[in-house]
N, C-alpha and C positions, 0 to 999 in steps of 0.2 A: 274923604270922610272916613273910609273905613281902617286907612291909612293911620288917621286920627284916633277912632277906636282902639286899636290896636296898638300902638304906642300907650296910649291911656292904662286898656288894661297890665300891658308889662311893668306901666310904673306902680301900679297898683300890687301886682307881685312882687316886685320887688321890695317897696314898702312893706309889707306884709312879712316878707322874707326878712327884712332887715327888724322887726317888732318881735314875731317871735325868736327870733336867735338870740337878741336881747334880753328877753323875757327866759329864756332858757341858761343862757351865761348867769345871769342873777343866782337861778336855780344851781346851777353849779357851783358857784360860790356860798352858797346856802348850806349845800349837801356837805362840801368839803369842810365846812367850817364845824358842821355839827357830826360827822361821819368819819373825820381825819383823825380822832383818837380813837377809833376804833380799830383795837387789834390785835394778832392771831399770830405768834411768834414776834420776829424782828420788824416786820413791817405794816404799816397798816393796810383797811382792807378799802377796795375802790368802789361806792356806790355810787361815785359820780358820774361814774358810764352811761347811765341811763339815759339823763337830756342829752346826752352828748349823743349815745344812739338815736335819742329820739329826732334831735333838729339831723343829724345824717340823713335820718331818713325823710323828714317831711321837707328839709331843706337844702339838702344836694351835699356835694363832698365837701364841697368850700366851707359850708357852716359846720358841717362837719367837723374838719379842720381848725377851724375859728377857734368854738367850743372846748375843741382837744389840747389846742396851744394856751387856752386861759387855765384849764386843770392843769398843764405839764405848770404854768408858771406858778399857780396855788401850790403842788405838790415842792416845788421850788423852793420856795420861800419854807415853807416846813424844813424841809431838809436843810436847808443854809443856815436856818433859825435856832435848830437843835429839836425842834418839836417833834420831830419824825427823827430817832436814836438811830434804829438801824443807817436810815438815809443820813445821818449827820458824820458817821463812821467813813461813810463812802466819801462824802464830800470832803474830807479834812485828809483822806489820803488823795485825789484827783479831785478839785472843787469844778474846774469845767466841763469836764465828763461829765460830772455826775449832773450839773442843769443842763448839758448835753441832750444825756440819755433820759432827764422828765420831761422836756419839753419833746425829743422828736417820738421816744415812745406812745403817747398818748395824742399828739399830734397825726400819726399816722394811724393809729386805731380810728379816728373821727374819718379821717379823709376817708379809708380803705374801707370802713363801714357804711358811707357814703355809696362809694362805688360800688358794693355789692349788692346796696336797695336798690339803686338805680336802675341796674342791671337786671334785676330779676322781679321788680315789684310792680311791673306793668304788665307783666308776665302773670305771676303770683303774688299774690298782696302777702298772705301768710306767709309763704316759703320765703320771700325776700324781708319783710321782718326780722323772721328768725334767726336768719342766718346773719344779717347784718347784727342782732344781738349779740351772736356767736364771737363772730369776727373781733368784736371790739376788745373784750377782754382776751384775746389768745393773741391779738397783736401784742396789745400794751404790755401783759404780761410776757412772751415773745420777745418779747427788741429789750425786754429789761433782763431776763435772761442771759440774752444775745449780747450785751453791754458787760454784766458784769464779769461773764467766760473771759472774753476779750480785754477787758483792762484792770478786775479783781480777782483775778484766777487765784494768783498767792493769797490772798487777802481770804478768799471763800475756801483754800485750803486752810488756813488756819484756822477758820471758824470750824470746819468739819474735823477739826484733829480729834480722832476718837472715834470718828464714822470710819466704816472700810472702804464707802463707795463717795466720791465726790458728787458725781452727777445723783446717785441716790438721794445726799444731803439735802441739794439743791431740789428737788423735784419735792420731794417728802420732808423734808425738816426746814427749807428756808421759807419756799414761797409755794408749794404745793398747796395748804390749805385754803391759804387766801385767794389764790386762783380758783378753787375747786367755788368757793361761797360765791366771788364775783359771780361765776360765770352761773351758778344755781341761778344768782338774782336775775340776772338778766334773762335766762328763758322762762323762772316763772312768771318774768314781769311783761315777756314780748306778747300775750294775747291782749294784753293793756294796750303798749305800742300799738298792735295791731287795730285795738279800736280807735286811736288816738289819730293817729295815719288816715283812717277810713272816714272818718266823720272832717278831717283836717279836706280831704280830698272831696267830701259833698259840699264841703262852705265853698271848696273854692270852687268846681263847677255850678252852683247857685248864682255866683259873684258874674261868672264867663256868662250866664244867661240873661 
């Protein structure tokens, strides 16, 4: 019998697990659609981070993951589309890179945001919040970096013709901004998180009793 129980309540997690991630992708597709003209130089700016932080943390790295791969394919389609200029520049000189580089940058922001709540939020509820906030925009922004060094190096010299410092450009004049706002949103928005996580975590010990 307890056997029974116990089986019972996993599928009940599980289910649960599988509603809101659902309920959260929605959200993401919501934010991107209303958020994705929003922008600060060549590229726009990402408040999609947030569900995707947030199912990280209340729902493990996988949904994490999930969440992060539906943004890389939103952010996709903008860029493929022309809707996103800077991103459409990149695409029409490397068109597979560049959904390469949206789907697995933001795909590993969700996962790696995942594993640092997991890791630390049993521990510390707040400090593993936060940091999982952290995480997410310094990957995403990070591997997109990382991406265009490596395969728009020329491309991001020509745009900086006029600058004296390449890496200056890039830090300060392409995506510096936008990274600085993401990443404001996401800490002033993690004591939210943190409530969201904390009251997510009493439903469910309610549900186990």
């Amino acid at each position: 019998q307890q056997e029974n129980i116990m089986k019972t309540k996993k599928e009940v997690i599980s289910v649960s697990q599988l509603v809101g991630t659902a309920i959260l992708a929605a959200l993401v597709l919501i934010l991107q659609l209303l958020a994705g003209s929003i922008r600060v130089g060549s590229f726009s700016i990402t408040l999609t981070l947030v569900p995707i932080v947030i199912g990280a943390i209340l729902y493990g790295p996988l949904s994490g993951a999930l969440l992060g791969f539906l943004f890389g394919i939103l952010v996709g389609i903008s860029v493929a589309s022309g809707a996103d200029a800077g991103g459409f520049l990149l695409f029409s000189l490397h068109p597979i890179i560049t959904i390469l580089i949206c789907l697995c940058k933001s795909t590993l922001a969700g996962h790696l945001s995942g594993l640092v709540a997991e890791g630390l939020s049993k521990r510390n509820l707040p400090l593993g919040v936060f940091l999982a906030a952290l995480t997410a925009p310094i990957v995403n922004t990070g591997l997109f970096l990382l991406g265009l060094t490596l395969f728009f190096r020329e491309t991001l010299s020509q745009w900086a013709s006029g600058s004296q410092n390449l890496t200056s450009y890039i830090l300060f004049g392409l995506v510096g901004v936008n990274f600085l706002i993401e990443l404001g949103v996401n800490i002033v928005l993690a004591p939210v998180i943190v409530r969201i996580v904390h009251a997510a975590h009493q439903m469910k010990n309610q549900e186990e009793i």
